[in-house]
C-alpha positions in Angstrom: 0.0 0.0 0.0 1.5 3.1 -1.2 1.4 6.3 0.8 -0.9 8.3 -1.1 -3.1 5.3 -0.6 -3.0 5.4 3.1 -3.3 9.2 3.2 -6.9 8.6 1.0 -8.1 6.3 3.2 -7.8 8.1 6.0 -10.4 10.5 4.8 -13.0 7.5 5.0 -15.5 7.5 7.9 -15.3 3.5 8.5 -11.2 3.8 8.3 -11.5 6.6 11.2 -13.7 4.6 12.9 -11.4 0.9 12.9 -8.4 2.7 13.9 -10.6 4.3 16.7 -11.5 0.7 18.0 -8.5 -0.3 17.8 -6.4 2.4 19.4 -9.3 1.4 22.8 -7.8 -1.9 22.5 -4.9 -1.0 22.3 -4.9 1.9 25.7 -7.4 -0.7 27.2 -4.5 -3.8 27.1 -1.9 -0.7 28.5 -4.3 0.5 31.6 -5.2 -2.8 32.6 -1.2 -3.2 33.5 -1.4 0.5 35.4 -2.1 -1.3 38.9 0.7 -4.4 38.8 3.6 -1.4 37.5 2.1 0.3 40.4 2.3 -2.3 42.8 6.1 -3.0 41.5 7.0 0.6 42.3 4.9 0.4 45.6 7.2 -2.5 46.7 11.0 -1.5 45.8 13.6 0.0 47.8 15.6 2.7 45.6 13.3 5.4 45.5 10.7 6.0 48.5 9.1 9.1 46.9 8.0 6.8 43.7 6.9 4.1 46.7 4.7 6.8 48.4 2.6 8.1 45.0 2.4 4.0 43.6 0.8 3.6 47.0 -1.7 6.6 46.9 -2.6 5.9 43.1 -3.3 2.4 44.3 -5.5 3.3 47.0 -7.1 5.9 44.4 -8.1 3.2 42.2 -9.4 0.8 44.2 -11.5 3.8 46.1 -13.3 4.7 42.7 -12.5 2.2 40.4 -11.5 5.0 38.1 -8.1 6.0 36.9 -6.3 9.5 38.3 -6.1 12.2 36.1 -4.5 15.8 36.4 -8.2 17.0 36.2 -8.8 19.0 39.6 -10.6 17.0 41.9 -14.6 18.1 43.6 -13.8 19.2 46.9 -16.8 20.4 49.6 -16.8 24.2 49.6 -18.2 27.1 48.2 -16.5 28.7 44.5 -17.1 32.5 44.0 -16.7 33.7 40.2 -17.0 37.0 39.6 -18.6 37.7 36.0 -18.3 41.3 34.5 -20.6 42.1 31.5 -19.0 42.8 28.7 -18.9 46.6 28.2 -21.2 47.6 25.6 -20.0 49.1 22.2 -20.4 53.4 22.4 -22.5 54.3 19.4 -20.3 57.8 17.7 -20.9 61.1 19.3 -21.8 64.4 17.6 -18.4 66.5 16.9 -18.4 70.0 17.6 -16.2 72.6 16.2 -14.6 74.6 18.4 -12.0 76.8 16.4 -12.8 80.3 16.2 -13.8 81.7 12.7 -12.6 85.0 12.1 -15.6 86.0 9.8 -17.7 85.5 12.8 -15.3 88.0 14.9 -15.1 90.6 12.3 -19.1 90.8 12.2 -19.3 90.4 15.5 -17.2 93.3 16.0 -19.3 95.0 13.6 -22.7 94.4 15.4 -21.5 95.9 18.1 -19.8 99.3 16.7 -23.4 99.8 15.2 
């Protein structure tokens, strides 16, 4: 199969699909050996730290059945969020001139002398 080949069949829907089912295999076959690489590092010496977490990712499991993430957690409390509208868009103002005009200050002087 040529690469062009491979590259057009990836544009069908049922190819996308198959390759989804199989990449779940696939993670599914790797997660299922999460808790016994867990338990290995739970049990050895060198590093205590690795130890500790393999211990508390063990007990997470088995406490939810569900695998840890980096998603932040539901804790009891209260969350304040502070929404500001979004400030709405000024329609133009009316400009007004305010350079003097000469003309207006010559006739003005005008209106007065008379």
């Amino acid at each position: 199969m040529t690469v062009r080949a491979m590259r057009l069949a990836m544009k069908r829907p049922q190819v996308l699909a198959y390759l989804k089912r199989e990449r779940g295999v696939v993670l599914a076959h790797i997660t299922l050996q999460n808790p016994h690489r867990l338990a290995e590092l739970r049990d050895q010496d060198e590093n205590r730290a690795a130890a500790v977490q393999a211990a508390r990712a063990l007990e997470a499991l088995t406490e939810g059945d569900r695998p840890m993430s980096d998603a932040p957690s539901e804790r009891p409390g209260v969350v304040i969020q502070i929404i500001q509208p979004a400030v709405p868009a000024r329609a133009p103002g009316i400009t007004i001139d305010m350079t003097p005009n000469p003309r207006s200050e010559i006739m003005g002087s005008k209106s007065n002398a008379d």
